[in-house]
C-alpha positions in Angstrom: 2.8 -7.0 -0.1 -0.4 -9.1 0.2 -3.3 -7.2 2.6 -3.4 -8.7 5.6 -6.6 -7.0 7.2 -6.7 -6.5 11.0 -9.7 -6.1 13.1 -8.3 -3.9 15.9 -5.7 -1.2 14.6 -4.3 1.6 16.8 -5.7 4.9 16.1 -2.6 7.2 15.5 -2.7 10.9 14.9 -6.3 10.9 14.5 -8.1 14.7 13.6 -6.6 16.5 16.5 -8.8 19.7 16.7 -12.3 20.3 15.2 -11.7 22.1 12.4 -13.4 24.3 10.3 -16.1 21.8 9.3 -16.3 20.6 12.6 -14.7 17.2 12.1 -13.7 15.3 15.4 -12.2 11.9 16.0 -13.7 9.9 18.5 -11.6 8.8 21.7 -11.9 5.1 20.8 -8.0 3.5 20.6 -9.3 0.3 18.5 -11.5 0.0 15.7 -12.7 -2.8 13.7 -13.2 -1.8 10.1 -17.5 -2.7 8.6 -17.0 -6.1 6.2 -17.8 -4.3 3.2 -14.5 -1.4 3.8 -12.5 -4.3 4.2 -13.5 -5.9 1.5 -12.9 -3.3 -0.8 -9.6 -2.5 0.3 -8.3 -5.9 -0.1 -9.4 -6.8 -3.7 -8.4 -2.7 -4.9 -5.0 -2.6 -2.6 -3.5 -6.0 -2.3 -0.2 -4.7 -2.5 -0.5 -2.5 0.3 -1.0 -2.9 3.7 -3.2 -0.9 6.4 -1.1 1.6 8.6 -3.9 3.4 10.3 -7.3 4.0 10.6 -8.6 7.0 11.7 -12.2 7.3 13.5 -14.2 10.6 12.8 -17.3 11.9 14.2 -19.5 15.0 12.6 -18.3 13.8 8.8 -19.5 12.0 6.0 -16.9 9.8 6.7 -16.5 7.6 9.6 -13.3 5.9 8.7 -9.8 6.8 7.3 -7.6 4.2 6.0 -4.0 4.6 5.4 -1.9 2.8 3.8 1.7 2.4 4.0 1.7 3.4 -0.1 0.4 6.9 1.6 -3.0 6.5 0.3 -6.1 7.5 2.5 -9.2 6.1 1.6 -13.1 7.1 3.1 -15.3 4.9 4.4 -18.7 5.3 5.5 -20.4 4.0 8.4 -21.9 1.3 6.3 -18.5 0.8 4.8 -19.4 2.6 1.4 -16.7 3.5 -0.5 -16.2 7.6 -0.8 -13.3 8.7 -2.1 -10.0 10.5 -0.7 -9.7 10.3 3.0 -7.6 13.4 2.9 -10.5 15.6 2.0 -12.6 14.7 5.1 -9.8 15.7 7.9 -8.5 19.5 9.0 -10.8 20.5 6.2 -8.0 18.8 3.9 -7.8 18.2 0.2 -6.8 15.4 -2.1 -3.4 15.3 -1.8 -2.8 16.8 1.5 -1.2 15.8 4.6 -3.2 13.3 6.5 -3.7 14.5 10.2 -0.5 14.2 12.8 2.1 14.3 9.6 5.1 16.2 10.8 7.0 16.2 7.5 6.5 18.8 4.5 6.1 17.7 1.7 2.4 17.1 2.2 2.6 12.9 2.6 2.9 10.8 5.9 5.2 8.3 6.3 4.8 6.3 9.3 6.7 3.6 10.1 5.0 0.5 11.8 5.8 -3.4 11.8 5.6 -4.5 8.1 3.7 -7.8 7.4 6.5 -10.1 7.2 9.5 -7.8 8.7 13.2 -8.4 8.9 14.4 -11.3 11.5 13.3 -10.5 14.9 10.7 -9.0 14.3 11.6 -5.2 13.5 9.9 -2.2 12.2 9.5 -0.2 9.5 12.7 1.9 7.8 12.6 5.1 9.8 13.8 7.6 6.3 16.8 9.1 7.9 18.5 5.7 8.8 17.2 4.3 4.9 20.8 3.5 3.2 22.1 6.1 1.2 23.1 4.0 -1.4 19.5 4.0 -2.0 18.7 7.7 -1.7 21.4 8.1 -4.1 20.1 5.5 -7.0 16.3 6.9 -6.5 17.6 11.0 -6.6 19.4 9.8 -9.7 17.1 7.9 -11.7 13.6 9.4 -10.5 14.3 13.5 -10.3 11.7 15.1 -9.0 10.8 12.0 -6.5 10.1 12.4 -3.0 10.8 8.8 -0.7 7.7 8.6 1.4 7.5 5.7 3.2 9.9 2.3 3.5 9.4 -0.7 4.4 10.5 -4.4 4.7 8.9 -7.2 3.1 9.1 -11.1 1.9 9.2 -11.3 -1.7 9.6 -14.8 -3.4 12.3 -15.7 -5.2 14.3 -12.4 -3.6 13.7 -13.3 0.0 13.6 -10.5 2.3 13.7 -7.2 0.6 13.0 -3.4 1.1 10.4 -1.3 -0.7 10.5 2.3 -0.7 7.4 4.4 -2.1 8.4 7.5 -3.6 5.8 10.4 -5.2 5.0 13.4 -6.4 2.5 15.5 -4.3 -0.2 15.6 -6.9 0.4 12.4 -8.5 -1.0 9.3 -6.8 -0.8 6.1 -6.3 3.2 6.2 -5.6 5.9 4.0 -6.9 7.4 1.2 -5.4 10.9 0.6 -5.8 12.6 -2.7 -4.3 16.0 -3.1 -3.0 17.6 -6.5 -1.4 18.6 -6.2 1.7 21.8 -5.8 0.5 20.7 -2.7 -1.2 21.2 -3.4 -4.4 18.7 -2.1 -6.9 16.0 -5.2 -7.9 12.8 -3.8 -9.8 10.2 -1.0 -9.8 6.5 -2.1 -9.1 3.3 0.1 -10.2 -0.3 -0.8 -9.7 -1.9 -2.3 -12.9 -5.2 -3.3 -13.6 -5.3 -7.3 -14.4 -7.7 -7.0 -16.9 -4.5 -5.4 -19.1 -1.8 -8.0 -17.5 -0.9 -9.9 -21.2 -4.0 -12.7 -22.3 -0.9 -15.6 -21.7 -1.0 -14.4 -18.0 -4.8 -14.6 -18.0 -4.8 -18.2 -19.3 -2.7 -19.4 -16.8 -4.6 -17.9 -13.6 -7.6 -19.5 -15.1 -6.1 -22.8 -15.9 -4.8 -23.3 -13.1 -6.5 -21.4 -10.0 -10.7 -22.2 -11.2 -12.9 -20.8 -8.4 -10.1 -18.3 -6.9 -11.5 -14.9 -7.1 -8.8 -12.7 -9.2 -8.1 -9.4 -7.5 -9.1 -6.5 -9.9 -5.7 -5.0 -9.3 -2.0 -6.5 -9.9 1.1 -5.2 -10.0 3.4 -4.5 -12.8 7.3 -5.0 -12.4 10.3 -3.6 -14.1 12.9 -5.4 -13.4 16.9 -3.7 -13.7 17.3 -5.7 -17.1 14.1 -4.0 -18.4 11.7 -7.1 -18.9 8.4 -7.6 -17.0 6.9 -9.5 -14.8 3.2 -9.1 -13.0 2.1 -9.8 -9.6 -1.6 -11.5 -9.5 -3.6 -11.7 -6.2 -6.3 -14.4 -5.9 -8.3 -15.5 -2.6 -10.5 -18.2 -2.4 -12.3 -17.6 1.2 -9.7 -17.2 3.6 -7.0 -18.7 1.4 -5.1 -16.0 -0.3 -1.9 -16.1 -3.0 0.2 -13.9 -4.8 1.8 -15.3 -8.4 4.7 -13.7 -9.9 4.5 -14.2 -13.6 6.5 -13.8 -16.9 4.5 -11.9 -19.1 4.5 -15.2 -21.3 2.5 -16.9 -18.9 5.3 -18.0 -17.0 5.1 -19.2 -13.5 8.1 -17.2 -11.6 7.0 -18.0 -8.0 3.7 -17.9 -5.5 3.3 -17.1 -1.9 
């Protein structure tokens, strides 16, 4: 799922109480992230999307991002980069709850439009009504799993699909597991740095997209026969793409 960046997000479950550092949200309901936050999250998260944002007052962080892989990032005023956005809410730590989580298991899952949703328009997969045909495959071949968060998306060459992010408490980022819509089982994604992708991969991006800025991140996919393929993300200004690639240097597909 390609970051699309919004300037004005809702502000959902913000820091309800001051705590016992004295954080506070503000009572702003928009925000518009500083250049340099959204910047950062886009070339380090393209395969993830914004959820919320969360404004704080008497921090070192003004923003929280969260993003619908259940990661929370800190932002400064300035849009400086600082780490965990758990830590700087309800005295939190890495790895805790982010504030107005109702579930246990100490990760959020909210469930908000996805950026290219099923026909009509729809949401996000609330968990209870998330097939069991697919709690079943994930409880049997990743024990020890949590499901934190599901979603639709587009993805070429399957069409629409759903991913579901499942975790451990202490180990981030999550997993990604795809299902068709028809639930059957299609591939598990992973973040993965592009400077590892295979060198036949690299030849291609540069061969063929000169002047397109590579994002520092990609995605690794194991697909239910075992072989791999890699997601690249590339932007050049405001034009943006995502290639799906053989690990021979194989085009599969771009959006």
């Amino acid at each position: 799922m390609f970051l699309m960046l919004v300037t004005a997000v809702m502000i959902i479950g913000a820091c309800s109480k001051k705590d016992q550092t004295g954080t506070t949200s503000t009572t702003s309901t928009t925000v518009s992230l500083p250049t340099k936050a959204a910047d950062y999250v886009e070339l380090n998260y393209p395969d993830a999307s914004i959820d919320y944002i969360l404004v704080l007052a008497n921090s070192t962080a003004k923003y929280v991002v969260s993003l619908n892989t259940t990661e929370a990032l800190a932002f400064s005023s300035e849009g400086n980069y600082l780490g965990d956005g758990r830590q700087y809410c309800n005295g939190g730590h890495p790895g805790d709850s982010i504030p107005g989580d109702t579930n246990d298991n100490g990760w959020h899952h909210r469930h908000h439009p996805p950026h290219g949703g099923p026909p009509g328009g729809g949401h996000g997969i609330p968990l209870d009504s998330l097939s069991q045909v697919i709690k079943d495959y994930i409880n049997a071949n990743w024990p020890g799993y949590n499901i934190l968060h599901a979603d639709y998306d587009s993805l070429c060459v399957n069409g629409l699909v759903k991913e579901v992010m499942i975790g451990k408490k202490d180990s981030l980022p999550p997993l990604k597991i795809i299902f068709s819509n028809a639930n059957v089982y299609l591939l598990q994604a992973e973040r993965f740095r592009y400077a590892d992708v295979p060198q036949a991969v690299k030849d291609f991006v540069t061969a063929n997209y000169a002047g397109y800025q590579v994002c520092p991140e990609s995605e690794k996919f194991t697909l239910a026969d075992n072989s791999l393929q890699f997601m690249v993300y590339l932007r050049l200004n405001k034009d943006h793409k995502r290639l799906r690639m053989k690990a021979d240097g194989t085009l599969v597909c771009s959006q």
